[in-house]
C-alpha positions in Angstrom: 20.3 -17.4 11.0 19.3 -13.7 10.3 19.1 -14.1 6.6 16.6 -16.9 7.8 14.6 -14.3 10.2 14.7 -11.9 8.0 13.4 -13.7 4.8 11.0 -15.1 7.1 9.7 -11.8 8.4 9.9 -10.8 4.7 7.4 -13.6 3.8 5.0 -12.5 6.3 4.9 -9.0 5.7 4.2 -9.5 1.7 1.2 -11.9 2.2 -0.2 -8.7 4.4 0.4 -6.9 1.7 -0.8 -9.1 -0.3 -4.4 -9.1 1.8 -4.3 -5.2 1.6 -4.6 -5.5 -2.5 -8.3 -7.4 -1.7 -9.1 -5.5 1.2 -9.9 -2.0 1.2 -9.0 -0.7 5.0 -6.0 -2.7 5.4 -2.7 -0.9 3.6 -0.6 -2.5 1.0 2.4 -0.5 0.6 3.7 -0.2 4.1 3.4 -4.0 4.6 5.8 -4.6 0.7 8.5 -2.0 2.2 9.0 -3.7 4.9 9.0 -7.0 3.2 11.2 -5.6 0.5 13.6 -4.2 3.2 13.7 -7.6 5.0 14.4 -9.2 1.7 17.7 -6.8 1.7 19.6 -9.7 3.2 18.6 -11.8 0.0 18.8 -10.2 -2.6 17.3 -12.8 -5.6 14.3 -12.6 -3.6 14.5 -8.8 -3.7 15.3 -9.0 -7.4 12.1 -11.2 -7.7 10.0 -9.2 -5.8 10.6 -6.0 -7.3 10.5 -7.8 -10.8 6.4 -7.4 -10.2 5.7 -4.1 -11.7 2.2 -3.7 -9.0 5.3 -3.6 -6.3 7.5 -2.3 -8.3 6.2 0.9 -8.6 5.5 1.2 -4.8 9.1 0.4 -4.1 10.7 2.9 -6.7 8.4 5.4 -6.0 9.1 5.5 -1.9 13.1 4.7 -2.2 12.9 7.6 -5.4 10.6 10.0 -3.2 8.4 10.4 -5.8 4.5 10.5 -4.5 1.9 8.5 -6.4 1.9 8.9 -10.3 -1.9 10.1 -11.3 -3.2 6.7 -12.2 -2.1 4.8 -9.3 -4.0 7.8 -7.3 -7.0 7.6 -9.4 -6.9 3.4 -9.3 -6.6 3.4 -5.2 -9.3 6.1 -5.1 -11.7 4.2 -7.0 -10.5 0.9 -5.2 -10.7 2.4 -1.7 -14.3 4.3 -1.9 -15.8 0.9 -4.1 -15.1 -1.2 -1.6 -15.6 1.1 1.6 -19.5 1.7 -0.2 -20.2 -2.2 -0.7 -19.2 -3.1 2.5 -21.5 -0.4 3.6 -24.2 -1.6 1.7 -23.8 -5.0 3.1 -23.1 -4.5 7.0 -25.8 -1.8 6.9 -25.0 -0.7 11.2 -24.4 2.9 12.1 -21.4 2.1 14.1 -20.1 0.1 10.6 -20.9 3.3 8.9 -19.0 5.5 10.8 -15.9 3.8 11.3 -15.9 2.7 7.4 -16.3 6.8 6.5 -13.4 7.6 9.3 -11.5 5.1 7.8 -12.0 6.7 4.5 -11.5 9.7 4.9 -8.4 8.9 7.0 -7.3 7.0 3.7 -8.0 9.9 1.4 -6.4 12.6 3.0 -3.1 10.1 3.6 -3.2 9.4 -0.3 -3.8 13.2 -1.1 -0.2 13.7 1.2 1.8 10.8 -0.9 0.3 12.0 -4.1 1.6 15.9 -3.5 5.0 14.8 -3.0 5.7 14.1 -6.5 4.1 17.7 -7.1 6.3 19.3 -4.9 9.4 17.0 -6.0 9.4 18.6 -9.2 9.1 22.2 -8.4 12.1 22.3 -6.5 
């Protein structure tokens, strides 16, 4: 019955993440850990999961503590700020503005954080 829950939950969490790869203010990674860790109790699903290299590398890189590699930054940069201007450009409301450049900039700075990690990894 837990295995059940649990691959369930698992399920669930990866079509979030799933969403997060389309959408630029929802996350991706958080929602595929906790997929992946729910999909400890099965472990072919796991295996399958992790056999994707797009979640592969988010799962080595946070069980391996290694921060973002350059090109994944780079990719998520230019992913995050494309689709944060075109929604811009099509919603076109101060309020929409504002929230989309908090958002942003929230995003940035939290990418900037993961990213140094793997600096600082390998200078101690």
């Amino acid at each position: 019955m837990k295995t059940t829950l649990l691959t369930g939950l698992g399920f669930i969490f990866l079509v979030f993440g799933a969403i997060g790869i389309l959408v630029p203010v929802w996350p991706t990674t958080p929602f595929v850990l906790a997929a992946v860790g729910c999909f400890s109790s099965a472990p072919r699903i796991r295996a399958r999961i992790i056999s994707i290299p797009f979640f592969r590398e988010h799962v080595e890189n946070y069980e391996h503590r290694r921060g973002l590699t350059r090109k994944t930054f780079i990719i998520s940069m230019v992913w995050l700020w494309g689709m944060l201007i075109l929604s811009a450009a099509l919603i076109r409301s101060l309020w929409s503005l504002l929230l989309l450049a908090v958002v942003g900039i929230t995003v940035t700075i939290h990418l900037v954080w993961m990213a140094k990690a793997k600096e600082e990894g390998r200078s101690t």
